[in-house]
N, C-alpha and C positions, 0 to 999 in steps of 0.2 A: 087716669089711674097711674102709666107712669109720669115719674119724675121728670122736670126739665133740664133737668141734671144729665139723665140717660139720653133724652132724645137730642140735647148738645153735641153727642158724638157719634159720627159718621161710622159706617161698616168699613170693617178693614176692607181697601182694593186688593192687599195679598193673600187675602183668607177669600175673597172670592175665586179668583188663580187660582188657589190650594184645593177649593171646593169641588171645581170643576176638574180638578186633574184627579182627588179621589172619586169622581165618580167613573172614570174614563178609567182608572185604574181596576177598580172595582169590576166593571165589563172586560173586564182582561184584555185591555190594551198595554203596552209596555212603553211608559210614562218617563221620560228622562226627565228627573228634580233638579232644575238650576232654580227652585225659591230656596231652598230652608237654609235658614239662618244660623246652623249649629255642626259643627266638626262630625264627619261620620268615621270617627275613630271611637276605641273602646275606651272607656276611665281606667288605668294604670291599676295596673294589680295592686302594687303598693297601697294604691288608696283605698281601694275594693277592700283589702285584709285590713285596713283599718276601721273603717264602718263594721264588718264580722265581728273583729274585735270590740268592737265596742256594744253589739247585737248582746255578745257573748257571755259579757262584763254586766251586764242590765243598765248600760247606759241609754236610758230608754225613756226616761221620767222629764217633765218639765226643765229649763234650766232657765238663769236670768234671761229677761227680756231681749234684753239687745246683745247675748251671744255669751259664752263663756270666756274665761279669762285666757284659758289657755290660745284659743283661736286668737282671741284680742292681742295677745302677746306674737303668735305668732302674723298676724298682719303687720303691728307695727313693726315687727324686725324685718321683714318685707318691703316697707316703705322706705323704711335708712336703706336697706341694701339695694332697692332696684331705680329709687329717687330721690334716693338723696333726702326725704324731708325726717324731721321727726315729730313724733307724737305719742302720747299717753292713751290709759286707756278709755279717760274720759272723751277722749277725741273721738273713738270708734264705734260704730253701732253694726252690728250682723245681721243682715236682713235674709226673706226668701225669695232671694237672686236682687240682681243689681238693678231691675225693673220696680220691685218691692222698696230699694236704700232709692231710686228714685221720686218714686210715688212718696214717701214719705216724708222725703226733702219736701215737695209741693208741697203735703197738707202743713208741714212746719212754715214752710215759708212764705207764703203767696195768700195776701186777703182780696178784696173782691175789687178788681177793678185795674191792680197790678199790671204792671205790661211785664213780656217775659221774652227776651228778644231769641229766636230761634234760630242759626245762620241756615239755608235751603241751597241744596237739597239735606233732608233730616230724616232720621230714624223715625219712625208713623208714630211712637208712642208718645214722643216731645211735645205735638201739639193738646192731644185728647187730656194727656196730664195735666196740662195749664188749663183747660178750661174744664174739667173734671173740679177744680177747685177753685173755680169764680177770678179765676185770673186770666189773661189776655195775652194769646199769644202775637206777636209781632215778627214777622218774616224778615228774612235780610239775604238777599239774594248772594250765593257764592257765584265764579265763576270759572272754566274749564281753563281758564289760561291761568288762574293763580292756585291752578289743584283742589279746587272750591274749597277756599279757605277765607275766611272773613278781610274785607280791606277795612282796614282801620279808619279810613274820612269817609266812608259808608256808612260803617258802625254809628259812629257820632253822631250823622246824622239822625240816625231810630231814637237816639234818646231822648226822654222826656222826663219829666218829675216822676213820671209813674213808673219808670222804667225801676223792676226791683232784681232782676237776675238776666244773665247771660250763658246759655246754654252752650256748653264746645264738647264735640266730640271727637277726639283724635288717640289713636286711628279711626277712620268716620266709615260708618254705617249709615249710607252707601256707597259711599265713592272710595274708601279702601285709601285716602290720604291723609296724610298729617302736617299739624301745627308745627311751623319750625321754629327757635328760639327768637328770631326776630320779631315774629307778630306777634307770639305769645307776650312780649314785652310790652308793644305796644299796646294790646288788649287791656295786660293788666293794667299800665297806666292810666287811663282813659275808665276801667273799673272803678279806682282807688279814688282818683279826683272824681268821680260822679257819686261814689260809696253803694256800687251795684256788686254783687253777690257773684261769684263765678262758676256755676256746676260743672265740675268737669267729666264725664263720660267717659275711662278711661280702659275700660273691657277688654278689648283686643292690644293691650300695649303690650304684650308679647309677641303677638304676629306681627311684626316688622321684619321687611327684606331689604336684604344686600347693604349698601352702609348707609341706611336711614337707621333715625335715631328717635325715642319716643321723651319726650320729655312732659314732663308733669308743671301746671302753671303752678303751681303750689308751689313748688321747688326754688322759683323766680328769687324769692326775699320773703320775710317772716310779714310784711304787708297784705302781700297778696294773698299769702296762705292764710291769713288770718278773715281774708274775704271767702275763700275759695272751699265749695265741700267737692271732697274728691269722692267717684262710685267705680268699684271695681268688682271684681268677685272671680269664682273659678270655672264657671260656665266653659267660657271658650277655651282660655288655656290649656286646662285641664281634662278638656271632654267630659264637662261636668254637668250638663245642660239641665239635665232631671235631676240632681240633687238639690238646686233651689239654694244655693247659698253667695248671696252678694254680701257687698259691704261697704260703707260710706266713713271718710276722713274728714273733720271739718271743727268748727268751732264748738266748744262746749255747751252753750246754748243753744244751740242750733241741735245737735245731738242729743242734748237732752229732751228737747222738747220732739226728736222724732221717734224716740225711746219710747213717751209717754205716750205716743200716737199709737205705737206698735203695741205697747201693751194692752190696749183696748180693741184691736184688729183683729192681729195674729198669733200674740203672743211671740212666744221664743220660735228661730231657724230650728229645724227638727236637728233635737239630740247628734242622732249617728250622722246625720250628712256632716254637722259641726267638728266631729270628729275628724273625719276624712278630708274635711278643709285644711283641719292644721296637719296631717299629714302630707297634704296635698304642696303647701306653702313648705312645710319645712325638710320635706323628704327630697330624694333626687329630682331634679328639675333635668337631665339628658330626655326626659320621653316628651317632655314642651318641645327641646330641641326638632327633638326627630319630626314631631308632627308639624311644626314651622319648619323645616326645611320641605319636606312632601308638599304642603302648601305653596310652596315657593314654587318649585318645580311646576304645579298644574297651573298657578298663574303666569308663570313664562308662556307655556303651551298654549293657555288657553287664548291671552292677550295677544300674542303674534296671529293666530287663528282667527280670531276675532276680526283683525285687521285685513282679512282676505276677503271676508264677507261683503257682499257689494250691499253698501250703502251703511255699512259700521264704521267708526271710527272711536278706537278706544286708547286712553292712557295707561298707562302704567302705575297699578294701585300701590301703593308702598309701606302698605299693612292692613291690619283684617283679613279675610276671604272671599271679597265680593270685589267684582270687575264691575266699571259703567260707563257701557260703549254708549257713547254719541248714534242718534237716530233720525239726526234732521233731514237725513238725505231718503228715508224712507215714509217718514210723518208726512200723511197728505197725498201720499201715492196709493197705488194700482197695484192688485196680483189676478190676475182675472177677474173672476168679479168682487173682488173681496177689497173694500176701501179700508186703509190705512189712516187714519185721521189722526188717530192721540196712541200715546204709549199701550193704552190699554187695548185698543182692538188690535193694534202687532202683537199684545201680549196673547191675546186670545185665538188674535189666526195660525201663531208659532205653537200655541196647546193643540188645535184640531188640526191643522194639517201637519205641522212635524212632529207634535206628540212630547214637545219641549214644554216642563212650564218654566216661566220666568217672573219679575214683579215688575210691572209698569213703573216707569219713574214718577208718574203723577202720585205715586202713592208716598213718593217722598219729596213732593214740590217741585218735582223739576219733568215735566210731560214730556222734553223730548229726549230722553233717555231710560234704559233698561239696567234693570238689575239683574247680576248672573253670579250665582255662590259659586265657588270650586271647592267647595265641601265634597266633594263628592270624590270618585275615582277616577282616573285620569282614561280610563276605557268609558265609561258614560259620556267624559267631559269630549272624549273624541265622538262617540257616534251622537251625542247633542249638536255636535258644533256641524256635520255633516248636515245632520236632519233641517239644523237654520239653514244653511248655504244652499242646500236645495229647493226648499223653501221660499226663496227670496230670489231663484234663480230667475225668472218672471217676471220679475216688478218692471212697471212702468215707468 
């Protein structure tokens, strides 16, 4: 009865986490959240009185498919201003969030059989999307010494004639690091002479600390951009999480044809949140500031803390919100009777005995690490980081 389409993909390992902490929550247990994946700040009044207005206005009716012009306009001046690249507004499509401008890149671009190279560890949705559309995803191992960022005579290696896209996400979800201009160069070369597609993931390029820099492959030469669809949106930036508005830069045909996909799905980004997008991009940007600096501050905290814990070992993430301390020295061990084997039973012994949840790293390709948000408050992030330490005070 169902599809082999649906039974193709696995249950999320962080919606099991999530499940288990609301239900423990739920019995009125008090639940420290190192899973979720979204800024616990408020959307900027500014934006807020823009949606009203626009509630107010009867801005409320259908609009074009892939976003109004106005938004279209205010993204591209966005792009000149924060990357340098340009673009029209055939370039741009507006989706419902940047999960949505991804998914739709898939069904534009990937037929059956396609390989679609993932660098691991990776965001859970990368894989289920490739094979959600009869294409084939292929892993490429990063590693903790090059900030898990793709080696280029690795890379080479995965390609094949079938190979039709290259998945990057910088700043990366989960490891909180970035592409620096040297590899991005050599990625795109190695793109161009093979004539594989480049999706760039580009979400968190505002949370960037101290003097790291985000730079856009697009940006590289009008070659690459002319291979590369860029996905961003105002989710994170903005603490925009539940307005649902992403948005993809990329070639015309490519765009166009994920226009025509959308308008048979979803139709149009809702009305008001569209709104609140371009006030979002073209209003003051000081309240990004302030929320990437607080950021900052709990990832100092948290990543020194981290480091005290017996048997953590973590880097320093240099954008996004998410910390991924190293576990090898706990994977495979003893807390009494409780065995430690994979990511996921440390993720489940740190929910029942410290009342922490957190995301196994198996859930993004890499078992002997953990995933930890600083989303949160820096009083949480202190009595989480306790509740681990004690926790693991025991291990064998």
């Amino acid at each position: 009865m169902i599809s082999q389409r649906a039974k193709n993909i696995k249950p999320s390992p962080t919606l099991a986490v999530d499940s288990k902490a609301k239900e423990m929550k739920a019995k009125g247990l008090d639940v420290v959240n190192f899973g979720v994946g979204e800024p616990d700040f408020d959307t900027p009044p500014h934006i807020k009185e823009a949606a009203i207005k626009a509630i107010k206005d009867g801005f409320t009716k259908y609009t074009p498919v892939g976003g109004i012009d106005e938004l279209k306009e205010a993204i591209i001046e966005k792009f000149e201003r924060d990357n340098k690249v340009k673009y029209s507004k055939e370039n741009i499509i507006v989706s419902c969030g940047a999960k949505h401008s991804l998914y739709n890149i898939a069904q534009a671009l990937f037929n059956p059989g396609d390989e679609v190279i993932i660098p691991s560890p990776y965001w859970v949705s990368y894989p289920d999307q490739v094979i959600l559309n009869d294409a084939v995803p292929v892993f490429v191992e990063t590693y903790e010494e090059d900030n898990f960022t793709l080696r280029p005579e690795i890379l080479k290696q995965k390609i094949t004639p079938k190979t039709k896209a290259i998945i990057l996400n910088s700043p990366s979800n989960p490891t909180g690091f970035i592409y620096d201009k040297k590899t991005l160069q050599e990625i795109a070369e190695i793109a161009i002479k093979n004539d594989i597609y480049i999706i760039s993931d580009e979400i968190y390029e505002k949370l960037i600390y101290e003097d790291n820099q985000h730079i856009s492959i697009a940006s590289l030469d009008e070659e690459i951009k002319n291979k590369t669809i860029v996905v961003n949106g105002v989710s994170k930036s903005y603490a925009m999480t539940g307005w649902r508005i992403g948005y993809a830069a990329g070639p015309v045909e490519i765009i166009k044809a994920m226009t025509k996909i959308q308008s048979q799905s979803t139709s149009n980004p809702t009305s008001i949140a569209q709104k609140a997008a371009v006030a979002a991009l073209r209003g003051p940007q000081d309240c990004v500031e302030q929320m990437r600096a607080e950021f900052e501050k709990r990832r100092n905290y948290l990543v020194e803390q981290l480091n005290k814990i017996k048997g953590f070992s973590c880097k320093m993430p240099q954008g996004a919100f998410y910390a991924f301390p190293n576990i090898k020295a706990i994977v495979g061990k003893k807390v009494g009777a409780h065995l430690l084997n994979t990511s996921m039973e440390v993720s489940i012994y740190l929910l029942e005995k410290a009342q922490v949840a957190l995301v196994p790293g198996s859930a993004f390709g890499a078992e002997e690490y953990l995933r930890i948000s600083y989303a949160t408050s820096l009083d949480n992030l202190k009595k989480g980081i306790e509740r681990i330490r004690k926790a693991l005070e025991e291990i064998a």
